[in-house]
N, C-alpha and C positions, 0 to 999 in steps of 0.2 A: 421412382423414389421408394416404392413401399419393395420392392424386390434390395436397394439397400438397406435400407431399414431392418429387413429379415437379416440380410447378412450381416449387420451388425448385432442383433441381437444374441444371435448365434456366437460372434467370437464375444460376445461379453461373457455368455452363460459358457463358454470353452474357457475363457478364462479363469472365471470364478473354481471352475471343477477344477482346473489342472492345477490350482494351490493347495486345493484340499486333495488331491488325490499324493500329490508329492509328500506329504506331511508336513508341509514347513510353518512350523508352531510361531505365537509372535514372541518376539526377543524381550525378554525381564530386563528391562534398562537397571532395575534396581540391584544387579548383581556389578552393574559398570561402574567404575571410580570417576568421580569427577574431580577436576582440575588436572587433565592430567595430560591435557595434549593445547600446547600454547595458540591463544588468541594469531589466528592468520590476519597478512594484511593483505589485502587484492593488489593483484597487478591494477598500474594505473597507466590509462591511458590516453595521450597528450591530445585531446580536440582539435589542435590549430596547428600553423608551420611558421616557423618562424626562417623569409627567406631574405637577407642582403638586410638584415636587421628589422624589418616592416612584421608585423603579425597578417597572416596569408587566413583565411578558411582551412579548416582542417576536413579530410577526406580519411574517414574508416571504412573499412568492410570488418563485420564481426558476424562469426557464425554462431549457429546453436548448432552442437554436438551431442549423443550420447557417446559417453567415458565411465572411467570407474572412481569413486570419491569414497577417503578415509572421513568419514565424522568423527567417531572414535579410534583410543589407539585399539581395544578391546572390540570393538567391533568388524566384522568380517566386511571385503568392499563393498560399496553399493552401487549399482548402475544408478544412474542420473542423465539429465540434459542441462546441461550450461555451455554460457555464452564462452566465446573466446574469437582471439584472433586466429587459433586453430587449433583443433581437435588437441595436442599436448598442450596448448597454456588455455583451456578454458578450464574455467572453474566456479564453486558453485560457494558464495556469489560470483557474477560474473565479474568482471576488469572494472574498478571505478574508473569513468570518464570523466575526465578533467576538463571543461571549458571555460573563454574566458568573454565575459560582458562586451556585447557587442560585436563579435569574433564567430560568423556559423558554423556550424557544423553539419557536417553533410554524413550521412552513415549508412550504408550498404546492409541491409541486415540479410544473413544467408542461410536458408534452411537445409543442414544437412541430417536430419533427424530420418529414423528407421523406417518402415513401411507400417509399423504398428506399435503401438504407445506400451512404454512399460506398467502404467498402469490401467486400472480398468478403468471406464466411465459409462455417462450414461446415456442411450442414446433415445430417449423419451422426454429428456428436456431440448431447448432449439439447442443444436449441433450444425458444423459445417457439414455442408452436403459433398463429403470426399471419403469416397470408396475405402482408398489409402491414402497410406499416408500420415502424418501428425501434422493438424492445419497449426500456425502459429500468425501470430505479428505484435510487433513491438510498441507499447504504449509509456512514451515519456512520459511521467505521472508528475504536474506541478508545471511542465514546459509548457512557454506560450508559442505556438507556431499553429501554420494551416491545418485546417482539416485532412488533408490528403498526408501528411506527415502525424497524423495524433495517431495512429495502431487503432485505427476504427476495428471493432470486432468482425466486420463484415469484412474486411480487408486483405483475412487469413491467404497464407498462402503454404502450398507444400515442396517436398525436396524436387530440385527441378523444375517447379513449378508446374507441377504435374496435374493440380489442382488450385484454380485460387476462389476467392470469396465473390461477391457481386461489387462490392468494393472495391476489390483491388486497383492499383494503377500501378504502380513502382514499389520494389523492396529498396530504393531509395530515397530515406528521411531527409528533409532540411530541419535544421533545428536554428534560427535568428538567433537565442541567445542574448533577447532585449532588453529580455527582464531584468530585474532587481538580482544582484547575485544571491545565491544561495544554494539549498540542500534540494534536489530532485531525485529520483530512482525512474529505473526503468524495468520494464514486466512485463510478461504475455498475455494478451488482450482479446483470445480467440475466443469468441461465442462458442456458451458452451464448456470450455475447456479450459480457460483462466485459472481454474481451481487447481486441475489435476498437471496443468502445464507449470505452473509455479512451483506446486508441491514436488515435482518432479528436479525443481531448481534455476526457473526461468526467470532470473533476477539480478539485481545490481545498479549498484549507486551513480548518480553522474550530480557533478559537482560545479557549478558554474561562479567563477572567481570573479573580482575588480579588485586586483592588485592596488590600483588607484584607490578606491576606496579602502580598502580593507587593512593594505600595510599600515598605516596611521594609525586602528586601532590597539597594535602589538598584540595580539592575540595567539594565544600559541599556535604556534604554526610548524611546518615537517611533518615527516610522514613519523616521525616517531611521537609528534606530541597532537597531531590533531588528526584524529584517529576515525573510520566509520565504526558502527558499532553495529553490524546486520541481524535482528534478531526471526527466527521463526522456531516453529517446534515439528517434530517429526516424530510417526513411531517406526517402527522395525521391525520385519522376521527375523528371526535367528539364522538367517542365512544370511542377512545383511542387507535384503530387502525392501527398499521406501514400503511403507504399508499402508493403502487407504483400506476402508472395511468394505467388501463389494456387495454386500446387502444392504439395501436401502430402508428406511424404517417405515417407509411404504411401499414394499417391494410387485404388488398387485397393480399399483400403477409407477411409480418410479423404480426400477428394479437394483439402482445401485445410488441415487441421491441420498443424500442425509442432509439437515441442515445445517450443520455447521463441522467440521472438521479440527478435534485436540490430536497432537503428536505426543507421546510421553516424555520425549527429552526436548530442553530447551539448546535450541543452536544458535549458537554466534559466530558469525561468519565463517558457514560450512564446518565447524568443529561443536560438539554438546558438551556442554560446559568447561569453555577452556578457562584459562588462567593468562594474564599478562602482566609480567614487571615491569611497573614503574617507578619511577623517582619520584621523591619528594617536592613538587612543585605541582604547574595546575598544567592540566590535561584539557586537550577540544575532543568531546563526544558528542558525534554525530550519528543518533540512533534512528533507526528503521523499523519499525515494525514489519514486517514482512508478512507474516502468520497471514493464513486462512482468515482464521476469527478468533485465535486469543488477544485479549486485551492485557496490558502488562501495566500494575502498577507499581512502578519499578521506588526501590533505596534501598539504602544501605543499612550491612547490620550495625556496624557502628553511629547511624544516623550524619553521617557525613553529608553535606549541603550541594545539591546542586546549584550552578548559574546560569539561568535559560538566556541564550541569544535571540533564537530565534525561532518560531513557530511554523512548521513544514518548511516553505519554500522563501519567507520572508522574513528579514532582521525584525527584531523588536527596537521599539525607540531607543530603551535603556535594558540592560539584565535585569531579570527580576528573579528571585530566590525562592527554594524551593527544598523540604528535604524528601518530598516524594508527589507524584507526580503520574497520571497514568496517561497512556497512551492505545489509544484504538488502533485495528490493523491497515497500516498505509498510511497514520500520521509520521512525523518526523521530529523531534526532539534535537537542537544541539545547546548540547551543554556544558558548562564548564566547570571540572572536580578539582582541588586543589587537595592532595595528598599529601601537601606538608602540614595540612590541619588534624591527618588523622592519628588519632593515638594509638592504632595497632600499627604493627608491623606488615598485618593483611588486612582485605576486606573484601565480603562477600554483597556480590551486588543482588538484592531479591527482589521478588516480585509477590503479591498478595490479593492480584483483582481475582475473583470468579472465573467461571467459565462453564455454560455462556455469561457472558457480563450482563447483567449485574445482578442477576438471581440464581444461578448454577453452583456449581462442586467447588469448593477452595482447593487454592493450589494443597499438591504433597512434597513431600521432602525436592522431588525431581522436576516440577514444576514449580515450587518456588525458589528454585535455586537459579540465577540467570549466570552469573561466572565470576574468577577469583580477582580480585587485586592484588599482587603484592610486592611491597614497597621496600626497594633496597635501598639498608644505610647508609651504604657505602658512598652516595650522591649527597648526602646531606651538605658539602663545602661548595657546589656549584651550585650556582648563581641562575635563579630564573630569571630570563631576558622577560617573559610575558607579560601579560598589563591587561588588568579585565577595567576600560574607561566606564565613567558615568555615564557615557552616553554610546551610543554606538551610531548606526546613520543617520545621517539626515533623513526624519520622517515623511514617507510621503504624503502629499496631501489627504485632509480629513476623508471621512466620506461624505457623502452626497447625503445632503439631509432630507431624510425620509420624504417626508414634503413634498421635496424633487424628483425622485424616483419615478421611473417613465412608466413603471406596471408594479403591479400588489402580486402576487401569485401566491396560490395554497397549494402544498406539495404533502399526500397523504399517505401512509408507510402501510398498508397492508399485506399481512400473514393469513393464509387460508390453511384452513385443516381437512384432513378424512372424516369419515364418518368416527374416526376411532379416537381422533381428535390428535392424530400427528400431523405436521406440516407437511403440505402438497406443492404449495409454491406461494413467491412472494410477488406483489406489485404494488407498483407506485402510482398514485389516484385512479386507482382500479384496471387501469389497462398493461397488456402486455408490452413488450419492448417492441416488440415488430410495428405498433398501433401507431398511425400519421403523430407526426410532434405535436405537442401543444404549447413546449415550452419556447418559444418565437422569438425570444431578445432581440432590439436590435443594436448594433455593433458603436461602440461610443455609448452607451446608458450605464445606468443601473438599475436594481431592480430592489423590491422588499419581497423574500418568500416566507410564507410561512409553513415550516416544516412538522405536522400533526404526525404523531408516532403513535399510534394505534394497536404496537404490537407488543412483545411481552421484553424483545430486544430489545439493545443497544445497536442502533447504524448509524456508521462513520459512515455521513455522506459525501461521496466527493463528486464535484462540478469539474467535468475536463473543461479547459480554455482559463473559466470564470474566476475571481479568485471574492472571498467572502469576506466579512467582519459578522460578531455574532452580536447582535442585542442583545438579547431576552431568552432565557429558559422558562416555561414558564408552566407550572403545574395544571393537567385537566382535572375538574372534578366532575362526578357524573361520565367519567370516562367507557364505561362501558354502557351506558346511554347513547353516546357518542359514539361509539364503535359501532352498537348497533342499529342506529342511524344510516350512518355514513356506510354499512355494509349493502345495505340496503338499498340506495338513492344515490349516497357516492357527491351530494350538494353541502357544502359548509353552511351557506347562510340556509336553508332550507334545516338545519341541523342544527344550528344557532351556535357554533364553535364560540359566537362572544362568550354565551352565558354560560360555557364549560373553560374557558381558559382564564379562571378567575383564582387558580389557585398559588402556591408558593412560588415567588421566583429563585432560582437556583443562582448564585451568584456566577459569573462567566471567570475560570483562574487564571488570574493575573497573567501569567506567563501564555495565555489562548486569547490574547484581545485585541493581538494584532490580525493580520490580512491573512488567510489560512483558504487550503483547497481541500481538506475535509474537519469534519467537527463531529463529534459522538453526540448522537440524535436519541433523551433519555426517552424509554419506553413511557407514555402516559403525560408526554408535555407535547409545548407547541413550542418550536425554536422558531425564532425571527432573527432574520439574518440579510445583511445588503449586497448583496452580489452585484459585482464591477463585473462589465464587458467592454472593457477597457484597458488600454496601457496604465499600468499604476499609477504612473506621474504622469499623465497627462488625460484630459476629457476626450482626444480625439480617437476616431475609430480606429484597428489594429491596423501596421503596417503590410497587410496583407489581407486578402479577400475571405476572412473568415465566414461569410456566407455561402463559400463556392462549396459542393459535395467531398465525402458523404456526410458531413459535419460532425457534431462533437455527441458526445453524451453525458449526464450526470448516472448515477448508482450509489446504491450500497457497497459499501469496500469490504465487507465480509463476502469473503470468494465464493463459497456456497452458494449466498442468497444472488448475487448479481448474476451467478450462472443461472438460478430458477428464476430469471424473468424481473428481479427485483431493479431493472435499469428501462434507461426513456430515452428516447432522442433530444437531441437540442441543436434547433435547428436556426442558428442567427440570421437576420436580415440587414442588408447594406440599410 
């Protein structure tokens, strides 16, 4: 191990030198025109078979490839890795996958990626143990299915399978498909590497339908009126370069981490800042945060209204209205715009959160700018068929009144510094990821956690399997009393979190109070939240052995922090 270790070291610090020794300067996004290259739609691709008229299981193989991708038209190509069904139709995002309720899906994932990563990383935080290679595996984010199909981190595998994880068993996922329909994505989930694997363009939406349900509500539908909307940010060499920075801001002991990761231009589905015409009528956006760790508090400059459906992976009872709205990395927003409200002939969609959220840099011209609308007149005589109803699905049942909850659990967000007072790495209730589980559910319950954020961020936590409702935000005071307690000892009641969680409650937005699989955890509160282990609509336990190995995990969904250790096992029991 310590003879690779050297060898890694080595090609990082090769790395690092042969950028600078080439000269390749980073690219001034601020001399690129935006709007100038049109909003892509991903190839999409069918889940299931339809055979002698009966819906069949649908059977994909989808590989990851490195190719070469236009972001801009101004910009020179960039190598990447995306998904595809082959090396010419992979693209960055990858294929939306279309599935439909109750109908599985089976998916082959195939790793044909290089012998060595385009970009650098770090190999002093946990990394897969593979020589060569680029480890990967794919994690359904929102999907309810087995452990042995969730993209366990540990699970990585390489080209050939030259190398795999301690997890491993199959590069073949089942996906049931039980759930509730709605908006999921899928993403590279390798220990370690999540950061610089996505950033590289390991992504893409999958879409789970109920025709049955869903036709009734008229809702625009097609691919031209209900639309994904994939957002991340990237920066550039002026060679056309993905660019992470490979000095670390503790470079003595992390030699190329940093904690969080901005890109200078905003991308929308694999283009920065495109432009899409639309007509006069209401549009379905379905947006994605993507990003590392920008948070987007997205609207319009004409203050145009959104109508939220539904919150990540589950419908809302009824729309509820919105003219701005933020979204942490890895949440999912769909929304509904009606363009024949707006009084411009364009409109620019923006953004206004921080970064890092929620005490960092305000966006600039190029970061707050997300992409163009604009609306041709010439559609003003056709007739929208769409219909945004008063209600949308039948709610599922309430939740489980606290009362009933089978376990209380305290879940605590720790940030450690250098002596210099940068971030070194993050953990949740003091222990590393690797440390035996403590979080034990078992299968059929639910649970009340309460989630102490100790640190100066904003984390979107997400619970793979679990799916939440949030209570309470609820202000600490004497918070760094608390902190310095709890850094200490690491004991809530020994700490007295009662008599620190007495301050303002934050109220939970309207359009966030449905069933969600992550929520933005405010630095300096305690969030309470009831997390189901369980089918949505029903008490009983999952239709498969979610206790069997190597189980699931919760983390932070800022890509940085969950590679530095800021993620835990969770490990359910029959």
């Amino acid at each position: 191990m310590e003879k690779v270790l050297l060898l890694l070291l080595l090609l990082l610090s090769w790395a690092i030198s042969g950028d600078l020794a080439g000269g390749v300067g980073l690219a001034n996004v601020t001399h690129l025109e935006m709007f100038v290259d049109e909003l892509p739609d991903m190839p999409r691709l069918q889940a299931y078979r339809i055979r002698n008229s009966f819906l069949e299981p649908g059977n994909l193989t989808i590989g990851m490839y490195e190719k070469i991708w236009k972001f801009h038209r101004d910009l020179p190509p960039t190598r990447v890795y995306a998904y595809g069904t082959s090396r010419a139709a992979a693209t960055v995002p990858g294929p939306t996958i279309e599935a439909l309720q109750g109908i599985p899906t089976h998916i082959t994932w195939e790793n044909h990626l290089p012998s060595r990563h385009i970009l650098s990383w770090d190999p002093t935080i946990p990394i897969p143990s593979a020589p060569s290679g680029v480890p990967t595996v794919v994690h359904l984010h929102g999907g309810v299915h087995p452990p042995t199909s969730d993209g366990h981190s540990h699970a990585w595998f390489t080209s050939n399978f030259s190398y795999v994880g301690p997890s491993f068993t199959s590069p073949t996922f089942s996906y049931p498909n039980l759930q509730d329909p709605g908006n999921l994505w899928y993403h590279d989930h390798a220990i370690g590497l999540t950061r610089v694997n996505i950033l590289a363009g390991l992504l893409g939406a999958y879409t789970l339908r109920s025709p049955a349900l869903e036709s009734p509500l008229r809702l625009p539908y097609g691919p031209k009126f209900d639309r994904h909307l994939i957002l991340f940010d990237r920066s550039f060499l002026s060679d056309g370069s993905l660019f992470i920075n490979s000095t670390g801001n503790n470079p003595s002991i992390h030699p190329q981490w940093q904690p969080e990761y901005f890109g200078d231009a905003l991308i929308v589905n694999g283009k920065a800042w495109p432009f899409l015409r639309v007509r006069p009528r209401r549009y379905r956006f379905r947006i994605i945060n993507a990003s590392n760790a920008r948070f987007y508090r997205l609207f319009f400059s004409n203050s145009l209204p959104f109508l939220h459906l539904s919150s990540d992976s589950v419908y809302l009872s009824r729309p509820v209205p919105s003219r701005k709205f933020l979204l942490g990395p890895s949440e999912i927003a769909d929304v509904i715009v009606d363009f024949a409200d707006s009084p411009n002939q364009s409109v620019i969609l923006l953004n206004d959160a921080s970064y890092p959220f929620p005490t960092g840099d305000q966006p600039d011209e190029f970061s707050g700018k997300v992409m163009k609308f604009i609306i041709s007149p010439g559609h003003m005589k056709h007739r929208d068929p769409s219909h945004v109803p008063q209600r949308l699905l039948p709610p599922p049942p309430p939740p489980t009144p606290e009362h009933r909850a089978a376990a209380t659990r305290y879940i605590a967000m720790f940030e450690y510094e250098s002596a210099t007072g940068e971030p070194t790495h993050l953990y949740i209730n003091g222990k590393p990821y690797d440390a035996p589980a403590t979080e034990t559910p078992r299968s059929g319950t639910s649970e009340v956690w309460h989630v102490i954020n100790l640190t100066d961020d904003n984390h979107p936590l997400h619970i793979h399997l679990g799916l939440f409702v949030v209570l309470e935000q609820r202000e600490l005071v004497g918070v760094e009393k608390l902190k310095d307690c709890m850094m200490r000892i690491n004991d809530v009641e020994k700490c007295r979190l009662k008599d620190h969680a007495k301050g303002r409650a934050d109220p939970v937005p309207a359009h966030e109070k449905g069933w969600k699989n992550v929520f933005k955890m405010q630095p300096g509160f305690v969030t309470r939240i009831l997390v189901r282990f369980a089918m949505l609509r029903s008490e009983k336990p999952y239709p498969f052995d979610a206790a069997a190995e190597p189980g699931y995990v919760y983390h932070c969904h800022i890509l940085d922090h969950e590679d530095n250790m800021m993620m835990r096992p969770l490990k359910l029991l029959n």
